[in-house]
Each structure stands twice: as C-alpha cells, then as structure tokens.
N, C-alpha and C positions, 0 to 999 in steps of 0.2 A: 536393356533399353538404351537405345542411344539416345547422347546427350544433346538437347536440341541447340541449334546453332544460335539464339540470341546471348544463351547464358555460356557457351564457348567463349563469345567473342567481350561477354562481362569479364570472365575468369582470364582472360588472356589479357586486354587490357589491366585488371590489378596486377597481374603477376609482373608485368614491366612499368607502372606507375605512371602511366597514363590515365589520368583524371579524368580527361576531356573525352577520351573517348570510351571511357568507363560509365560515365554517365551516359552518351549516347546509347550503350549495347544496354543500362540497364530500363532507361525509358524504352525501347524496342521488347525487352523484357515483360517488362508491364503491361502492355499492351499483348501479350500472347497470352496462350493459352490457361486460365488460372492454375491447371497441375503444374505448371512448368514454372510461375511462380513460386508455389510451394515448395518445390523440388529445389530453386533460388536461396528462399528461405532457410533451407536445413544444410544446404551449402555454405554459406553465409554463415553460420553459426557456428561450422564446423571449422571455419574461418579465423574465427576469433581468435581462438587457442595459439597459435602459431602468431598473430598479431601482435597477441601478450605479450609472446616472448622478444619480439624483435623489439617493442617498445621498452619494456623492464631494462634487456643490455644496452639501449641505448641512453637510456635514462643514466647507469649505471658507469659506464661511460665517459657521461657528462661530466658526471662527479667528479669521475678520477679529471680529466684533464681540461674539465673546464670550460664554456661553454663556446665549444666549435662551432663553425659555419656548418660544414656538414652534419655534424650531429644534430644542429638544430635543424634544418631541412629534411634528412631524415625522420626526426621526432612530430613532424608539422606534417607529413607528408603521411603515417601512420595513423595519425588523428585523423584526419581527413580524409580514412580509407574505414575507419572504426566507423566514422559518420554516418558515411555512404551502407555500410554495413546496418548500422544498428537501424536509419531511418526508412532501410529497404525493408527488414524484417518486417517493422515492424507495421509498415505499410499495405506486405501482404500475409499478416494475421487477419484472419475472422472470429480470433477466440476475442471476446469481452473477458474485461483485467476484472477484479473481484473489487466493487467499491464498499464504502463507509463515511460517516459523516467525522470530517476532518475540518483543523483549522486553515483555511488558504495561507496565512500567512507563512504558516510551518514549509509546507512546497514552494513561497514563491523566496524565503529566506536559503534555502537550501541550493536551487538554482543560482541565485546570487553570489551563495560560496563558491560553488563547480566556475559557475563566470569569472569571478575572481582571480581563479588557479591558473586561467589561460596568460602568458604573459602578454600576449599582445591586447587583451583588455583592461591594461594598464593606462591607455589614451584616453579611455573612457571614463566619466566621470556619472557613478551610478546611484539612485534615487531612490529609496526603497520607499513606499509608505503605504501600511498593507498591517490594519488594526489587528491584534488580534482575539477582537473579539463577533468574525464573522465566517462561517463555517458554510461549508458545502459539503455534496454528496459526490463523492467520488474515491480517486484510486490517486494517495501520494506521489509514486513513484512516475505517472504520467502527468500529472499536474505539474510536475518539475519540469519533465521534458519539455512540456507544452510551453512552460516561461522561458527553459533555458534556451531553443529553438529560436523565440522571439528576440532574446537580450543577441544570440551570434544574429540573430539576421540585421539588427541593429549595428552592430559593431562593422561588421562585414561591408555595411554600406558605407560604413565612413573608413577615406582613405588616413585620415590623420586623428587629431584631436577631437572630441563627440562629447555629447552628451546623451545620456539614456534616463527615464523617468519610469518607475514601475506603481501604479495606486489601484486598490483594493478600495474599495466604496459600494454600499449598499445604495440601490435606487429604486425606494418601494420596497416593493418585496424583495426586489431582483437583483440580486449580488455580481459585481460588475468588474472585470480585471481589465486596465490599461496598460499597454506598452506603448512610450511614447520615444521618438528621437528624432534632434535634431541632423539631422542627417540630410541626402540629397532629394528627398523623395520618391516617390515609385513614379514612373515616367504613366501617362494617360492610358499608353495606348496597351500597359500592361495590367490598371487595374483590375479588371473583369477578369485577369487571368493568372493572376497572384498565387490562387492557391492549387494550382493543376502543376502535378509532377515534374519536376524538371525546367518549370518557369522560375527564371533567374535573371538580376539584372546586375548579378555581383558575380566576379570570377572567383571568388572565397569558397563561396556553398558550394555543396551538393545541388541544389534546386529541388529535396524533399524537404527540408526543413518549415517553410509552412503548408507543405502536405498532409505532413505529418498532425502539424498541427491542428489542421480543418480536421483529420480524425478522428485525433482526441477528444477535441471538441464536441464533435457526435455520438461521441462513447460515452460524453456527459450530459449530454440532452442539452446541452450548449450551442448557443451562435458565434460564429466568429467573423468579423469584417472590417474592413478601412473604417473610420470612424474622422470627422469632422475636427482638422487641427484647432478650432473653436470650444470643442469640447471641454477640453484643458482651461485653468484660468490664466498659464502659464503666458508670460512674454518677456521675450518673442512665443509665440505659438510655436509648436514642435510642427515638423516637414510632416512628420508619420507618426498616425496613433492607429494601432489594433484595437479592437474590443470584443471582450470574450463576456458575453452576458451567460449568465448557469441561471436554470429556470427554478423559480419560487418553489418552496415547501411549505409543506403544512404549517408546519412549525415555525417558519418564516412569517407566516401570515397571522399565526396566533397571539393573544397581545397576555396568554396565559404564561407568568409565573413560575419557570422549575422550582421544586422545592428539593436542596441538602440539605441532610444528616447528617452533620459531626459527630463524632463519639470517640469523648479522647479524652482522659481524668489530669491532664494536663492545660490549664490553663494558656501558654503563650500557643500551642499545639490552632487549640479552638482558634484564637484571634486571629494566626496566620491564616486559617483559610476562608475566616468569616471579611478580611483584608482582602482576601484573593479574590473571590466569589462574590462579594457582595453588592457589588452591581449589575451582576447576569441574572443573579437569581436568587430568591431566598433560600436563607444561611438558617436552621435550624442547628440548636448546641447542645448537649448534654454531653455529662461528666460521667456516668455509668451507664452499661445496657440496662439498667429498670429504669433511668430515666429516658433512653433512648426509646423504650418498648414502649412506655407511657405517650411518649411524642406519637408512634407509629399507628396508637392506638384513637388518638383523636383526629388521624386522618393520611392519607397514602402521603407517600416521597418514592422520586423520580430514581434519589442517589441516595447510599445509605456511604460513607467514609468510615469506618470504626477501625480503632487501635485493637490489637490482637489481646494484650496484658491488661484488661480491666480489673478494677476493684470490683466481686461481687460475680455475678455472670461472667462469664468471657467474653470478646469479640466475636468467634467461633458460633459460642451459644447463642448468641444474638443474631448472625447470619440467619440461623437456624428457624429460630423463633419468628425472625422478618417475616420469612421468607411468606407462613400464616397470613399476617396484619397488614402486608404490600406486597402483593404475588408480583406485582411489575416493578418493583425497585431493581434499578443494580446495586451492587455490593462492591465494595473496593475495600480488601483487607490492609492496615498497617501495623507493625512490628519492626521492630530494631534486632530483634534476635532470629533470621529466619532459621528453619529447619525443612527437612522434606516430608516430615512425618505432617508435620502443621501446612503445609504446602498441597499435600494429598488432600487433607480434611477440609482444605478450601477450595481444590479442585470437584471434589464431591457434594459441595453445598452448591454450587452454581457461583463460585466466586468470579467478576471479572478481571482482576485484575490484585496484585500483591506489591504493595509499597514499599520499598525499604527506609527505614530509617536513619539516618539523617539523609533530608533529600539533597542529590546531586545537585537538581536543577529545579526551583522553585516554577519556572516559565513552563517546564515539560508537564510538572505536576499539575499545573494549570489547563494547562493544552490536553490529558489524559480526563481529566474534571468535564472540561467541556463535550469532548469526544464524546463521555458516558452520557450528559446528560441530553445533547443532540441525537443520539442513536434512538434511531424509531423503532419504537416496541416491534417486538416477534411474535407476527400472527399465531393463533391456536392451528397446531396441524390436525388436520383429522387423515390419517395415513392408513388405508388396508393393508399394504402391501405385508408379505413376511420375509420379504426380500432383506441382506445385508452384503452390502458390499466389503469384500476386503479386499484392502488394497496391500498386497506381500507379493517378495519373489524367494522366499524363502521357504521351501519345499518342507521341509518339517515342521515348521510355524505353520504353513500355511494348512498342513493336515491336521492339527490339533484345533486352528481356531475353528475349522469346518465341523469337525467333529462337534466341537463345542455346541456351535451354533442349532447344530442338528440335536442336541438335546434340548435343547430351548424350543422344539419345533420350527427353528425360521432356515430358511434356505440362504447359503451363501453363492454370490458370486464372485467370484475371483479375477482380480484386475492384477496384472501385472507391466502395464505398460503405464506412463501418464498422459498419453493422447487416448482418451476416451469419451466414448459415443454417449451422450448423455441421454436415460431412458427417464421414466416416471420416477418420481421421487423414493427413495429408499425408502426402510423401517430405519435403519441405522447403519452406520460405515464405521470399520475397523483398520485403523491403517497405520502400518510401519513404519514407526521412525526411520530405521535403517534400510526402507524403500531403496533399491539400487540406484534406479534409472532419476529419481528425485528423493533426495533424501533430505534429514531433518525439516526444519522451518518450510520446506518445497512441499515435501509430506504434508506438511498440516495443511497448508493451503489447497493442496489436493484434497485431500479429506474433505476440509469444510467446504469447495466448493462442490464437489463430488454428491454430498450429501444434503444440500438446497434446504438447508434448515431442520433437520432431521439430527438427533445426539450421535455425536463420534467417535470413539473412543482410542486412544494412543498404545501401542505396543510399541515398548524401547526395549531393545539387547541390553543395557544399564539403565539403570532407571536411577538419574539425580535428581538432586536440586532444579538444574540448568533444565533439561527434558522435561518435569514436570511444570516449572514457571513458564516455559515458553506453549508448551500441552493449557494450559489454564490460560491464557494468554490470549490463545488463538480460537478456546470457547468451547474446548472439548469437556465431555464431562466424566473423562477418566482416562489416568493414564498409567498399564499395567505392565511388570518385567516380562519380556516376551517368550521366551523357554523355560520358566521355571514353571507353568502349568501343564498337569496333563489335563486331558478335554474335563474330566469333571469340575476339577475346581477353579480351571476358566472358566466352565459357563456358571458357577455360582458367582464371579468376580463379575463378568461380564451381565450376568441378572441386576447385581447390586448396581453398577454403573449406571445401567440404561433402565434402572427399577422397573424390571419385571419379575415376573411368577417364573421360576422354571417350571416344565413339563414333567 
C-alpha cells in the first residue's frame, strides 16, 4: 500500500526537526482520510521507541558534562516532538479509556508534579486548591493529561514570570475544575476557535494541546470553555480561566449517608479511620467479626474494612459470612503478614482490594476508602450466552483452556490480538498474564474491559504474590498457574472460580 503523501511529508519534517512544518503536514493529516489517520497513529507509536532512546542518552549526557546549550535544545526539541506524538495519537483514537469513580484531586496533584519537572516551569508560580473530598467518574490517567495540557498551555503563554491557579469546587451537584492564569489573554478573534486542532496563539505548543483536551472532556460527559475572569474571587482577576464542569451523579445528588465497617481488635487501628472517614460518611466499629456480623445483621454497609488476624472468627470468615447479611458491600482485606495462599482466599471471596500493614500513605488509604465507597453498584447480569473469551497466544495453553471449557459445555473464542471487535457480552473471559502483544497489568485491563462486567479469570506462567494482588486488584475472580493443568482439572478450578456445575 503506498504511503499517503500527507503522513510523508509529517514523517519527513520530524525526521529533520522542523516543528513548524510538522504541524502543518500533521493538521493536513487530520483532515484526510480517517484510515490514514489510523495508519498515523501506529506510526507514531512505533515512534516512540527510538525517541526514548535519543532522550535517555541525552539526559545521560547531561549528567556527565553538565548542562549544555546544545543538550538542552536537543532535550526540548524531543519533548516537543513526544507531544506532538502523544497529542496526535491520541487525538485519533476512537477507543473510550476504561473509567471509575476517582478522587479529582489525586489527577490534578499528579499533573502538578509532571508540571513541576519541566525546568522552565520554574517562572511559574503554581496554586493548587483541589479538596479532596470530591470525586468523579472517570479515567486517571486522562484527567492528568486534560490538567497537564491546560497548566503548559498556561505557561507557554507567558513569555517570563506567571502565575497559574488550579480550584476544584463543587456547584450543586456539578463538580467544576478551573485553570486560571495571569497571562496575555487569548486574543477575540481566536476565542470561538480555541479548541480546533492546530489553533495556536503560542510558538511553544503543538496547537493540539487543547484539542485534546475538548476530547477528554467528551470522553467524560464534561463541558469545557472560556469562563468569565470574574468568576474567580481573585485580584487582580486572572486574563484566562478554563472551565471543565463533569456532569452530576446519582450519588452527588443523594443527601444519603455511606455507611463503614471497621473491623480491627486493635484500638488506635479503629480511631484512625473513624479520624479519617468520619466526616464522609458513617464510621461503624467493631473489635471482632461476631461483633461485626452482629452490626451486618441490623442493617446493609456500603464498605466492610476488616483486619485479616481476628480474635475468634477470622477476617476471611467474615468476608464470607458478609457476603449473606450485605450481598452489595465491598470488602477491603488488612493484614500485616501477607501471603499468597491468604491472597488467593481473598481473591475467591470477591475481595477488592488487600491492605498492607503498616500503611505507606495514610492519604492513599483514604483516597482507596473513598474510591470503594463512590463505586456504583454492579447491575445483576442476566447473560445467555455460553460464550468465553480467551484471551492467550500461547498454543498449548491455549488448547487445554479450550479443552477445558469444552467440558464445562461453553464454547471458547480465542483472541490473540488486543485490537478487538467488541461482540455481545461474554459468559466469562479468561486471560493471560503473559498475553504477548499486552501483557501483565495491560492483560488485565484487557480482560476486564473485553468482558463488560462479566467474571474473569487470570492465567499466570508463575503464579505470586505480585500476579495475584494485582489479579484481585483489577476484579478478577481467579487467578490460576497456567501449564500445570491438564483440561480436567482446569475445568474443575475454572468451575470453582466462575461457581459453576461442571457437565
């Protein structure tokens, strides 16, 4: 297939680091044919690799002798080709990112740090103020972009010394992000066209950086537009404010209550997170699972928190027992002793999540608290299908799980790529750790989006610690060593997993 002449003359200007007419060939890009975009995209990506390395020896470089003119030009000139790189991709993807109910503040502190790193947002003097006790539905890793986008296009605009202002505030129901700076303004005659590809009024950008962002924005059932330097209490009033309204939830609007479960025979244990928690939401306490069972028993909870090492019952047993007296609780196990044997037994209970003790970070612990108790229940499936997807490229794996499955009466299809055509909803998905084309943690996200709420189960070449907590993690509800089964006593492990009858 020959290569079509807009993404020639894209690839020709990077390869001699011409900016200016790199963006030209790639706005002509854009505007052609969508395969040819695509075809852009996996170009681009395949891009990266080679970038890496030019950036890493430069970096490298640096060190040894310090920080040169040309190395730094070099190293500025690479970024600013990453950019252009990352904000094309991602510009012409169609895939929607996998969202969750997250705290905004966690993505807009994050962006802050990457801001930070830049040296020349050193001039800048940066404002963060962003509770965090206000959550939305979406995808981390684009919420970061979406601010870090907004803080360079800030910066960019001012030639010298600036200031930037970031505030997170609820209005209503409606949870509302500002980026404000004192800077020069966007000129009139460009407002109306601020967010179209390649509109720039800074020789810094790209001119996708808030393209990108109108995007994301859409990916989040969000608004994003100029906003009235009034808005602010600030004075002087900032030249430019963004505003990214994310639209109301249920949950936002209910003036209902979560109720946590503590379950910890340690005293200071309870107080920290009745400290923590106890202005979101009611803090229930108990020092054993029969006084937690007891609680359970005179009415649901949203979040169950329980230490693994009880006097009396276990933690474990208690999972168990919940699981009865609160079918919609989540479960968050802690222990100071883990192991993968007790790892497995809470990946099989439907555990979300595994604590270690002593916590690193009391804020994370918090931030993981909230996540659970924000997360909207998981509708009842009612699923015909006897369909299961495995997702292996692993030719011998891949003929035992069939086999397996086939004793179970359900029909396997087999995925070996991760661009895949999404059909009707699975029975259930089975998928490879050691997936080639996406492996580990990429796997799972495969998986769980692959399987649209449907149970998943993990086949690991080694089966640890690490494999299993991150398997439990991501919501699977089994995670089993991959070639030590032959098809029979897979499909007994795989029955137990996904509690079915075998055939």
């Amino acid at each position: 297939m020959e290569t079509p002449a807009p993404l020639v003359h894209l690839l020709q200007a990077l390869e001699v680091g011409d900016l200016s007419a790199a963006r030209a060939a790639a706005a002509a890009l854009q505007r052609s044919d969508p395969g040819t975009s695509q075809l852009a995209a996996e170009v681009f990506h395949e891009l990266r690799q080679p970038l890496l390395g030019v950036k890493a020896y430069a970096q490298l470089l640096a060190e040894e002798n310090g920080p040169m003119g040309p190395l730094k030009l070099l190293l500025a000139q690479v970024e600013r080709m990453e950019q252009i790189i990352s904000d094309f991709v991602r510009l012409s993807s169609d895939r929607p990112a996998p969202q969750q109910r997250l705290v905004l503040a966690s993505a807009i502190w994050a962006a802050a740090k990457l801001f930070t790193l830049n040296p020349d947002s050193a001039r800048i003097s940066l404002e963060v103020d962003a509770p965090e006790n206000i959550a939305v539905q979406g995808n981390a890793r684009l919420l970061e972009q979406l601010t870090l986008n907004l803080l360079n296009n800030a910066r960019d605009a001012m030639s010298g010394r600036g200031r930037v202002k970031v505030l997170v505030t609820q209005e209503g129901p409606v949870t509302v992000l500002y980026v404000a700076d004192w800077g020069p303004g966007i000129p009139p005659d460009m407002r109306d066209r601020i967010f179209e590809p390649y509109v720039s009024n800074s020789k810094r950008g790209t001119g996708l950086g808030l393209a990108v962002c109108k995007r994301i924005a859409q990916e989040h059932h969000a608004t994003i537009d100029l906003a009235p330097p009034n808005v602010l209490p600030d004075q002087p009033p900032p030249a430019t404010v963004f505003r990214i309204a994310f639209p109301a939830t249920a949950e936002a609007t209910s003036g209902t209550r979560k109720r946590l479960l503590i379950v910890d025979d340690e005293t200071i244990i309870r107080m920290v997170f009745r400290d923590l928690m106890g202005k979101e939401c009611e803090v229930l306490e108990a020092s054993t699972a029969e006084e937690g069972l007891s609680i359970l028993k005179q009415g649901p909870v949203d979040l169950i928190v329980t230490d693994k090492n009880l006097p009396g019952i276990s933690g474990l047993a208690l999972a168990q027992q919940a699981r009865a007296l609160s079918p919609g609780a989540r479960i968050i196990l802690m222990t100071g002793y883990p192991s993968l044997g007790t790892t497995q037994e809470a990946l099989e209970l439907g555990v979300m999540d595994y604590l270690l003790k002593p916590f690193d970070d009391i804020r994370q612990v918090r931030a993981l608290l909230r996540s659970a108790l924000s997360a909207a229940p998981v509708p009842p499936r009612s699923v015909s299908a006897r369909r299961v997807d495995v997702i292996d490229d692993n030719p011998t794996s891949t003929r035992t799980i069939t086999e397996a499955l086939a004793r179970m009466g359900l029909e396997a299809r087999v995925i070996q790529t991760p661009e895949v055509v999404a059909l009707d909803a699975p029975l259930a998905v089975v998928v490879s750790w050691d997936f080639t084309p996406a492996s580990g943690r990429k796997a799972l996200e495969l998986g769980k989006a692959l399987a649209q709420g449907a149970p998943f189960v993990v086949m690991v070449e080694h089966l640890t610690m690490e494999t299993t907590l991150d398997s439990l993690r991501a919501g699977a509800v089994g995670c089993l060593p991959r070639l030590l089964f032959d098809p029979p006593a897979l499909s007994r492990e795989l029955s137990r997993a996904l509690k079915m009858t075998t055939t």
